[in-house]
C-alpha positions in Angstrom: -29.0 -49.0 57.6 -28.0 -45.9 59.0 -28.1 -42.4 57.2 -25.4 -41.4 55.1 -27.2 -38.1 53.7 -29.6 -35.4 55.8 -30.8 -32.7 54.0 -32.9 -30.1 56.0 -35.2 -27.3 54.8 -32.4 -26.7 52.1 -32.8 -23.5 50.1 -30.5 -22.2 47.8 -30.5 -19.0 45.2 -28.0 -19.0 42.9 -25.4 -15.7 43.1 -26.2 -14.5 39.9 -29.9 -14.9 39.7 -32.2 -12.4 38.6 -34.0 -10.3 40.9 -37.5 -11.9 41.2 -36.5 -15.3 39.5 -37.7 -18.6 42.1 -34.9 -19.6 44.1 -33.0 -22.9 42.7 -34.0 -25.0 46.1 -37.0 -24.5 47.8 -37.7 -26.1 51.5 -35.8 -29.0 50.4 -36.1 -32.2 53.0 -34.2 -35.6 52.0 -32.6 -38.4 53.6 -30.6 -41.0 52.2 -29.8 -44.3 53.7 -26.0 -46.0 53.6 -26.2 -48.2 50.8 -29.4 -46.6 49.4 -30.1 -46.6 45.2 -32.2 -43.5 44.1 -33.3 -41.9 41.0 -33.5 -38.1 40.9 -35.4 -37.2 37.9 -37.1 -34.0 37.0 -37.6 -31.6 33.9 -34.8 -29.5 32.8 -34.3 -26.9 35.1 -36.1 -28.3 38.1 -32.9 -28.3 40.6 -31.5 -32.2 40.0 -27.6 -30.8 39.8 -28.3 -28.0 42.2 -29.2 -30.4 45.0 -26.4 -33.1 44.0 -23.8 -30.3 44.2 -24.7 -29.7 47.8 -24.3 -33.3 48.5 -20.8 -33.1 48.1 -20.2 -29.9 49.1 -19.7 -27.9 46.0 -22.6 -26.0 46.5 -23.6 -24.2 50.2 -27.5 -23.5 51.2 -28.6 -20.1 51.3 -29.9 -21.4 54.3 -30.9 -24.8 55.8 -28.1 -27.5 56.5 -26.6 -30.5 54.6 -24.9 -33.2 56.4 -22.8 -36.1 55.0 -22.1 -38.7 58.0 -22.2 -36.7 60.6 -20.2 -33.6 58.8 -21.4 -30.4 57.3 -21.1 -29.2 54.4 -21.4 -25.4 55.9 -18.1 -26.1 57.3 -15.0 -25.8 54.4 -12.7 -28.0 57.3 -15.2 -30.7 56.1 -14.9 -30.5 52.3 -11.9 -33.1 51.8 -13.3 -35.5 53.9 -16.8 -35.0 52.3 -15.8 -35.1 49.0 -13.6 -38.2 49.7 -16.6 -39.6 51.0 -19.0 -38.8 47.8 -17.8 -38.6 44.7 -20.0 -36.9 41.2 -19.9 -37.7 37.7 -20.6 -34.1 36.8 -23.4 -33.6 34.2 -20.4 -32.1 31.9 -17.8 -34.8 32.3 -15.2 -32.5 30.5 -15.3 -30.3 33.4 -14.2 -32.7 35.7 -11.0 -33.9 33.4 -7.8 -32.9 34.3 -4.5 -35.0 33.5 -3.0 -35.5 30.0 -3.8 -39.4 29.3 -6.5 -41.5 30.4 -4.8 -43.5 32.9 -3.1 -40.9 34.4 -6.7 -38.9 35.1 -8.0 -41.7 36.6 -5.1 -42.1 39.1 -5.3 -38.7 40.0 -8.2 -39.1 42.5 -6.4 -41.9 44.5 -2.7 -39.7 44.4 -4.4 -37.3 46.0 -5.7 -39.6 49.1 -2.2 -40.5 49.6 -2.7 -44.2 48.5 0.2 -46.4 48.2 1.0 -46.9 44.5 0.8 -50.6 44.1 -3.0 -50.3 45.2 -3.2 -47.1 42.7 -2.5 -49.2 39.8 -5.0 -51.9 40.8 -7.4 -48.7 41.0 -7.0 -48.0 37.6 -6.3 -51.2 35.8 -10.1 -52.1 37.5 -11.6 -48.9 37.0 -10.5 -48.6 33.0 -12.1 -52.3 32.8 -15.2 -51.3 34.5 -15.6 -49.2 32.5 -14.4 -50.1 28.9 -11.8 -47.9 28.6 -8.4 -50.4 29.1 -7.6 -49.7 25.3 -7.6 -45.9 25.8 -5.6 -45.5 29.1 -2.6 -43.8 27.1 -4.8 -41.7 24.8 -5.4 -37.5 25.7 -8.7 -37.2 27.0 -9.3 -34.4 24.6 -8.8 -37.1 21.5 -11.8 -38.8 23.0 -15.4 -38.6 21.8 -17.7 -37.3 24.2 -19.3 -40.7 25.5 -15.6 -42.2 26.1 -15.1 -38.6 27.9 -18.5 -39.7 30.6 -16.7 -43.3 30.9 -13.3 -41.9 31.8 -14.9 -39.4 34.3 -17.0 -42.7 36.3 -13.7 -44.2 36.1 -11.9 -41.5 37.6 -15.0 -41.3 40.5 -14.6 -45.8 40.6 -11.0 -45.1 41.4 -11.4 -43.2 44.5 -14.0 -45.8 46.1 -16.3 -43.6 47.7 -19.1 -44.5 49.8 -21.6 -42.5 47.6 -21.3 -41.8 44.4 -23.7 -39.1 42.2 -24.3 -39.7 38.6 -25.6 -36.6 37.0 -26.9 -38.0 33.3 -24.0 -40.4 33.2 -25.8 -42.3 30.2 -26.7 -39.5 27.9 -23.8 -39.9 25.3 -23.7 -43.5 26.0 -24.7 -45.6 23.3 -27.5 -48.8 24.0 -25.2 -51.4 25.2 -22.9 -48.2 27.0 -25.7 -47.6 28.7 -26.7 -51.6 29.2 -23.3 -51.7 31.0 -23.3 -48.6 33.1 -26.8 -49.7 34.5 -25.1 -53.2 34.7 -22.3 -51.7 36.8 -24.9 -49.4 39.2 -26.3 -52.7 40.3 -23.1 -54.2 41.3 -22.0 -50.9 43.0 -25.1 -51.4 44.5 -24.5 -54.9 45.7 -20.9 -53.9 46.9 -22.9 -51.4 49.4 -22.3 -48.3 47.5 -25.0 -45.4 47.9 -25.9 -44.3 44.5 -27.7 -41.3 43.7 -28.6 -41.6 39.4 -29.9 -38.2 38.1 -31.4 -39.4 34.6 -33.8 -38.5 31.9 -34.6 -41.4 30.9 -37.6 -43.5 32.3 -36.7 -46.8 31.5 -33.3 -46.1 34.0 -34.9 -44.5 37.0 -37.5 -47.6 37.3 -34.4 -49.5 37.8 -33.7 -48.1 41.3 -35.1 -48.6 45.1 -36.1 -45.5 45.1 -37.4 -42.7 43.1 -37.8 -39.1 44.0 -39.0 -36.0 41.9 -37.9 -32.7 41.8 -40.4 -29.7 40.4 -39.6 -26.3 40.1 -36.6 -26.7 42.7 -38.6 -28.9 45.3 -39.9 -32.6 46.4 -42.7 -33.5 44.7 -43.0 -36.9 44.5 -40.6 -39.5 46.6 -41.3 -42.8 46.8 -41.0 -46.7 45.2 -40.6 -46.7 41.4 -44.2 -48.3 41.1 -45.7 -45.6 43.6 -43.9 -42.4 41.2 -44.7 -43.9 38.0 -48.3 -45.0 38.9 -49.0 -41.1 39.4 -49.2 -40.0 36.2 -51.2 -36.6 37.0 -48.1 -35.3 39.4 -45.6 -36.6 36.7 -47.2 -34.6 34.2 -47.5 -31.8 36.7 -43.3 -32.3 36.7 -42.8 -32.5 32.9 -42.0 -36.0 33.0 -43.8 -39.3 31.9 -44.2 -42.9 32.8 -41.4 -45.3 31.3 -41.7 -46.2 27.8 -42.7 -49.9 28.6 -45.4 -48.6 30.8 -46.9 -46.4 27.6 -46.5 -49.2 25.4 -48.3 -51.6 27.4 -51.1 -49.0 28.3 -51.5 -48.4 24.3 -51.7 -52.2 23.5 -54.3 -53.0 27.0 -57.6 -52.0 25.4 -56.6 -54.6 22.6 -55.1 -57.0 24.6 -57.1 -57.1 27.9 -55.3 -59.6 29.6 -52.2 -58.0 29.8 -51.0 -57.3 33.4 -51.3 -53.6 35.4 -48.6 -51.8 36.7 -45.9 -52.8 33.9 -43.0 -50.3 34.3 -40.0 -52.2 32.3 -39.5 -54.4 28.9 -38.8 -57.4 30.7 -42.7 -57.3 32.8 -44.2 -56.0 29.3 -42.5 -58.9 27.1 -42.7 -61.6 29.8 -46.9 -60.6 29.9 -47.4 -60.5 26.5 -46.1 -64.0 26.1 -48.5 -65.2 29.0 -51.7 -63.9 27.1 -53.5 -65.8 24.6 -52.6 -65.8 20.8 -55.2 -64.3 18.3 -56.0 -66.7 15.8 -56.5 -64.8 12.9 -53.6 -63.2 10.2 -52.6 -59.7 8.4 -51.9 -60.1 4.9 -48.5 -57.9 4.6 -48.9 -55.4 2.4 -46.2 -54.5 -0.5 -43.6 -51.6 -0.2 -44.9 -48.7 -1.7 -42.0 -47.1 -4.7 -41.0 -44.2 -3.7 -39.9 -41.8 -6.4 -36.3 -41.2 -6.9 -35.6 -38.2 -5.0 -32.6 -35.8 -5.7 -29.1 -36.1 -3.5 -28.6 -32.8 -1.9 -25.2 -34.4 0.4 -23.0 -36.8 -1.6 -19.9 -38.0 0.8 -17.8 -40.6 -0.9 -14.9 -43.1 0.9 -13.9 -40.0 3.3 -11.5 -41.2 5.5 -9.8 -38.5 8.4 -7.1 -38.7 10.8 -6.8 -36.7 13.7 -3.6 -34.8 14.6 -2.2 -36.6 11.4 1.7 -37.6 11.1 2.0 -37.1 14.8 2.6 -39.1 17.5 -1.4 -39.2 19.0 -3.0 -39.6 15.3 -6.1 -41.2 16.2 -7.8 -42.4 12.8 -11.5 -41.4 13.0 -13.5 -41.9 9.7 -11.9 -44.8 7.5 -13.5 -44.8 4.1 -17.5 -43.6 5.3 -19.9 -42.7 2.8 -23.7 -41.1 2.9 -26.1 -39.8 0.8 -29.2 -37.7 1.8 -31.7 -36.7 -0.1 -33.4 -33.3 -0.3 -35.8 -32.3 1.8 -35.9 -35.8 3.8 -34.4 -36.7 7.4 -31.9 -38.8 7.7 -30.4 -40.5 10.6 -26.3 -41.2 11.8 -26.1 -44.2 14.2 -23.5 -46.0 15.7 -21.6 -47.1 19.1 -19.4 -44.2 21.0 -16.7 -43.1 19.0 -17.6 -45.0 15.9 -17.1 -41.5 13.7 -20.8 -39.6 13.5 -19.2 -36.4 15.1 -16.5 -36.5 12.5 -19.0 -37.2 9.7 -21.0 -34.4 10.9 -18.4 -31.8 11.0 -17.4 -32.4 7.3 -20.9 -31.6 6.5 -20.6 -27.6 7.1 -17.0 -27.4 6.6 -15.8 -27.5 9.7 -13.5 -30.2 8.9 -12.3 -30.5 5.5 -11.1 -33.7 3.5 -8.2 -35.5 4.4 -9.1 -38.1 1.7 -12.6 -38.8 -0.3 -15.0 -36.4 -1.7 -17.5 -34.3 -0.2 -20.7 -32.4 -1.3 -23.0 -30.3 0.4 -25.8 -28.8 -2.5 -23.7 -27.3 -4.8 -20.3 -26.8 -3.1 -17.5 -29.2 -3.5 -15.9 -29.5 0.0 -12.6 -30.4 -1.4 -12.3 -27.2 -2.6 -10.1 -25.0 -0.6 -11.2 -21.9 -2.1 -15.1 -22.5 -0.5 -15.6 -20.1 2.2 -16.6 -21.6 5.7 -19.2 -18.8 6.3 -21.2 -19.4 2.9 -21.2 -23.5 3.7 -22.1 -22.0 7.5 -25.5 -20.1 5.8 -26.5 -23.5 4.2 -26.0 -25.7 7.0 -26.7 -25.2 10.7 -24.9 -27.3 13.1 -25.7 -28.1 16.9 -23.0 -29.5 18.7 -23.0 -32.8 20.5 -21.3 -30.7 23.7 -23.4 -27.2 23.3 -21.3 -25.2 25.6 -18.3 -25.5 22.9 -20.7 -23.3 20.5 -21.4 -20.4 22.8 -20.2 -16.8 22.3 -22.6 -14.6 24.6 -23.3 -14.2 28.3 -27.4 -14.0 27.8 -29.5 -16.2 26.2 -31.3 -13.8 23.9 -27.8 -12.7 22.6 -26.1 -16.0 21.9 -29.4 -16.9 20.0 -28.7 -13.5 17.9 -25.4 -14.2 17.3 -25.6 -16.1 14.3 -28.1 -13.7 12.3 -26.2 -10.2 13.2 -22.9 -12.2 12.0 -25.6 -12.5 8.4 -26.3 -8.8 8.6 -30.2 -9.2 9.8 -31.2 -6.0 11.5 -33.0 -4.7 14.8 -36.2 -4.9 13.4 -36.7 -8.3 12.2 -34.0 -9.7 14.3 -36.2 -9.6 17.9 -38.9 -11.7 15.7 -35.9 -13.9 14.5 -34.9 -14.4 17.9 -38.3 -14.9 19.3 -39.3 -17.2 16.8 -36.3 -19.7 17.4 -36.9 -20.1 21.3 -40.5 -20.7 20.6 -39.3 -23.5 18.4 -37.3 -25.2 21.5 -39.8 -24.5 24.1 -38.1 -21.4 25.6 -40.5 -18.8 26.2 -38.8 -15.3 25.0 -40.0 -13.2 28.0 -38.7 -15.9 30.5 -34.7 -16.2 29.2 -34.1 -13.9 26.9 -31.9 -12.2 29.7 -30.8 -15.0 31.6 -26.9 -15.8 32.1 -25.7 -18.9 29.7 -23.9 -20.4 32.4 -26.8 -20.8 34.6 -28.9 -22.7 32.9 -29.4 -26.2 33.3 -28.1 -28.8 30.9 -30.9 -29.3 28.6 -31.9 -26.0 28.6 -28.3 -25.1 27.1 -29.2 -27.7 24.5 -32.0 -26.1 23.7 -30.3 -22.5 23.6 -27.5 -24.7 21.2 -30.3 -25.5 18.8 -32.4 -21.9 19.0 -29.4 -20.2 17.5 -29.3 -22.7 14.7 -32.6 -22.2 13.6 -32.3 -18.5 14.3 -30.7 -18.6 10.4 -33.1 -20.6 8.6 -30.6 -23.0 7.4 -31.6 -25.3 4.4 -30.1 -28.1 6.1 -29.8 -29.0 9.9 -26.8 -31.3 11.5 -28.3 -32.3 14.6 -25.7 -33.8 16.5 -27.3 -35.6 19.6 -30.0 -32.7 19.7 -32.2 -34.4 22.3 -29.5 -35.4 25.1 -30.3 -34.1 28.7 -33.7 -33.2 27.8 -36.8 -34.3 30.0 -39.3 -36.5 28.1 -42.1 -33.9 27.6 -39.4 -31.3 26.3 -38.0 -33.8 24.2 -42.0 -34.7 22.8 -42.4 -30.7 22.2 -38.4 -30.9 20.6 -39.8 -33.8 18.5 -43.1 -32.1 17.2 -41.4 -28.9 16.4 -38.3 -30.5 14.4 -41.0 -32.4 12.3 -42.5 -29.2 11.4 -39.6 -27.7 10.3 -39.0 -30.6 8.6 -42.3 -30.2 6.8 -40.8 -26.0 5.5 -39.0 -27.8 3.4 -35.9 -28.0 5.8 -33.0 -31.3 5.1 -32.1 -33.3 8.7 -29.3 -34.8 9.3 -29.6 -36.4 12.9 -27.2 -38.2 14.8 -28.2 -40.0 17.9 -28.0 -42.6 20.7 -32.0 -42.9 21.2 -33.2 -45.1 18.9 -36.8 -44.3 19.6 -36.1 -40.5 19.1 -35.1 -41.2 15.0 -38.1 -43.4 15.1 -40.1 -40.2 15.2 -37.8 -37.9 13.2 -36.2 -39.9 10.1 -37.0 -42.1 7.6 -33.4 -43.6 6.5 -30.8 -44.3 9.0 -27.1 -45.4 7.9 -24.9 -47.4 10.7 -21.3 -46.8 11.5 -19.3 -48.5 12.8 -15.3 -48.2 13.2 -15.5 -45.2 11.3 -16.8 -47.0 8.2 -20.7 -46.8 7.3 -21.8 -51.2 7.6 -25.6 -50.5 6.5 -27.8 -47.8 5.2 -31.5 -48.1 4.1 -35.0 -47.7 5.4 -35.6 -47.2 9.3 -37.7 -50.4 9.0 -35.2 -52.5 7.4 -31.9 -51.4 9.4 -33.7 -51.8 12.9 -35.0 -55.6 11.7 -31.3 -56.5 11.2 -30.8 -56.8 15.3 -28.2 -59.1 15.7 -25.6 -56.4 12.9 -27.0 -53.7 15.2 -26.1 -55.7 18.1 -22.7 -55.9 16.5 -22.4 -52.5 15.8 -23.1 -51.5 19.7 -26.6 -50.6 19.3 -30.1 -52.1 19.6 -33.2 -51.8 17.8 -36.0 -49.4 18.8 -38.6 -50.9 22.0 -41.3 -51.4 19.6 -39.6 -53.6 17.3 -37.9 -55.4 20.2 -41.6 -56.1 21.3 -42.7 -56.7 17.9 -40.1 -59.5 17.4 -40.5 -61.3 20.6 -44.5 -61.6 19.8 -43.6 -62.7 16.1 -41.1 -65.3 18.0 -43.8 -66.8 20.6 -46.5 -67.3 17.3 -48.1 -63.5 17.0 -48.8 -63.2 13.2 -47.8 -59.7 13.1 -46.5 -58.1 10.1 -42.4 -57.8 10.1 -40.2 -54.3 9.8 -43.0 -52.5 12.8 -40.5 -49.7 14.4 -43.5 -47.4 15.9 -45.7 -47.7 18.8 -49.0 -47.0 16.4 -47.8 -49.4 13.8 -47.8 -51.8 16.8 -51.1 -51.2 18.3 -52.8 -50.6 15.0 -51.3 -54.2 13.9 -52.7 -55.9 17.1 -55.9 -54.3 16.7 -55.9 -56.1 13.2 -54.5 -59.2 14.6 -57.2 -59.1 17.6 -60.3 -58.3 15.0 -59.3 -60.7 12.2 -59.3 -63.7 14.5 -62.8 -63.1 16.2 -64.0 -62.9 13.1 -62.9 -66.4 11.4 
């Protein structure tokens, strides 16, 4: 295969940086075969969309030289041919969205390469397909939730056929089986002889390609074969990342189960071992649910049921008849497939959408009422955004972070410590970004800037929606830890999210929507055991209990409704000491 990508002592310092802040790319050497797959992970902030940007030209070095084919990307006569060449799922698809219906933004790539019509139209009609979206090509892109936003901007890219194509976190709005399919649909690009360059987050998705390579603090740290990166766990840790979930799971469950194979990296290798080692003998005696006392509801939602752009032309009907009850002082989780309503839900919880029909009520206000002032709702309940960007006032971090308590009248004097004490909560050191520029942070570190001025007014309750997307693994542990302490003040979660494995750790209820319309609610334990509604729904159930299930299947006597990795090992260890003992 020849080389489709040469990148050469690349360095890059972004205009607006401050004076004695690291340079974005540092001594940057890559090359990338025709037809290539590679991962680019790295923590938040470590250059991953600074170096894809380059790769199609958005971006020039500072100094060094980029060269797609045999073109460079210093040279602006070589940007069409370039970009025709590569195409990039930005890391905010909304950015790259441009017509006013679906169908018509995916054509526009291919209109402007002069293609013939008739081929345009078979473009689109296999694009939209590809990607799920055939029953939204006449809707406006802005009616569309913000994981059917990602699949109409990799439609848009599939349209144009490029040789290469960047994904820059195409999965992290995506539901499970949304992001089942887009990993489905990277392997047949794959096969097709695509290059494919998949900046992800997630673990599990990198180990999928030929190749992985690791950025750190805007250079090449690690580059190599999935089981040479994710064997290396000091230099991963040194990056801020982790091995693969799998690859944790099985490490955890080894000591007790001794014959299960090294080197594991996926679910498949892990589940496919497990049935290969012998069965304990011996049996846990399930133990009876523990009563929990009746706690009190502090948000009632009834039958709500809202239509956007109602009695128009483009209503879209998002919620139809969804109801939900948390209780006070507990966390509570939203799940369900893209577009299914959470957002919606969400946004009637501080009052930013009222009622259309059904009953809302958040502590003691009555969100029917129109006399109920947004900003009082506002003080109770703290909202981060799905898209964090669309919540932004300020240019600097330390004043969009202040934002919120000067609006509440806090002062200088304890708003600094207000401040300070948020960023700490998110990982961002004060010192560090309190004067950097909003727009050039990274993804997750806007996420994290989203949520800092949310807890910068001590809200009573917290509507998280899709608080961990874009974050690396170890920010998103630290995210984890610090939200269960603030659930421990005393604070009420509401969470809504894609990663199953992230309520695992941060609720104890979960309700399902689906279609607008809640189909279960309960324990965690009991909503993740029903797999094949889940499956129905567009989701799947947590890795653990996907273990846990196909042991039970193959004759493990484990105990049923096991959702965490120490409930898991702890049960093994059990299982393990109860047979050597009969």
């Amino acid at each position: 295969m020849g080389i489709l990508i040469e990148v050469d002592n690349l360095n890059y310092r972004h205009p607006n940086s401050e004076p004695g802040m690291l340079s974005a790319l540092r001594g940057i050497n890559l090359r990338i075969a025709e037809g290539e797959y590679v991962a680019l992970i790295g923590a938040n902030g470590s250059g991953k969309t600074t170096l894809a940007r380059h790769l199609n030209a958005l971006l020039r070095p500072t100094s060094g030289s980029v060269r797609i084919g045999d073109l460079d990307t210093q040279n602006p006569r070589n940007y069409a041919a370039i970009r025709a060449m590569v195409g990039m799922v930005f890391q905010s698809p909304e950015d790259q969205i441009i017509a006013t219906t679906v169908e018509e933004d995916v054509a526009f790539g291919p209109e402007n390469l002069g293609i013939a019509p008739q081929e345009i139209r078979e473009r689109v009609n296999t694009a939209l397909q590809n990607t799920g979206m055939s029953e939204f090509r006449l809707r406006p892109p802005h009616q569309l939730s913000a994981g059917q936003v990602q699949r109409l901007a990799l439609a848009g890219i599939l349209a144009m056929r490029p040789r290469c194509i960047i994904f820059d976190e195409p999965t992290a709005m995506l539901d499970p089986v949304g992001r089942k399919d887009v990993q489905a649909l990277l392997s047949q690009l794959h096969k097709e002889g695509i290059t494919i360059l998949y900046i992800t987050h997630f673990m599990e998705e990198a180990v999928r390609a030929e190749r992985v390579v690791v950025l750190c603090q805007g250079q090449v740290a690690l580059d190599g074969s999935p089981a040479q990166v994710f064997n290396d766990a000091p230099s991963l840790n040194k990056s801020g990342l982790e091995r693969p979930p799998a690859a944790v799971l099985a490490d955890v469950l080894r000591p007790q189960i001794p014959q299960l194979a090294g080197n594991i990296l996926t679910v498949e290798e892990l589940t496919q071992s497990l049935l290969a080692c012998p069965i304990p003998s011996g049996r846990i005696l399930e133990q009876p649910p523990v009563e929990d006392e009746q706690p009190t509801p502090l948000i009632k939602v009834h039958d709500l049921g809202y239509t956007y752009l109602k009695g128009t032309p483009f209503a879209e009907r998002a919620l139809t008849g969804a109801s939900l009850r948390v209780d006070e002082q507990r966390s509570h989780g939203l799940i369900g497939a893209t577009g299914s309503g959470k957002s919606t839900l969400l946004q009637h919880l501080n009052g930013l959408i009222r009622p259309q029909e059904g009953t809302v009520r958040v502590g003691p206000y009555d969100l029917n009422d129109p006399k109920i002032e947004l900003k009082t709702v506002c003080q109770l309940v703290g909202m981060s955004f799905q898209i964090p960007e669309t919540q932004f006032f300020e240019q600097y971090v330390g004043d969009e972070i202040a934002f919120g308590p000067r609006q509440m009248g806090i002062k200088a004097a304890g708003l600094v410590q207000q401040v300070r004490q948020a960023m700490e909560m998110v990982g961002l050191d004060f010192e560090d970004y309190k004067d950097r520029l909003v727009f050039t942070l990274s993804g997750g570190e806007k996420r994290k800037v989203a949520l800092a001025s949310v807890l910068a007014l001590h809200p009573r309750i917290l509507a998280l929606d899709e608080p961990l997307a874009g974050l690396d693994p170890l920010s998103r542990r630290d995210l984890l830890e610090n939200l269960r302490e603030w659930q421990s003040s005393g604070v009420t979660m509401v969470v809504s999210s894609h990663y199953m494995e992230d309520l695992v750790e941060l609720v104890g209820v979960v309700t399902v929507l689906k279609n607008g319309k809640d189909v279960i609610s309960g324990a965690l334990a009991k909503v993740f055991s029903r797999r094949d509604e889940l499956e129905e729904a567009g989701l799947e159930a947590p890795l653990v209990t996907q273990v846990a299930a196909s042991m039970l299947k193959s004759g493990w006597a484990l105990p049923r409704g096991l959702v965490r990795q120490d409930e898991l090992v702890r049960a093994v260890a059990e299982l393990v000491k109860a047979g050597v003992h009969e």
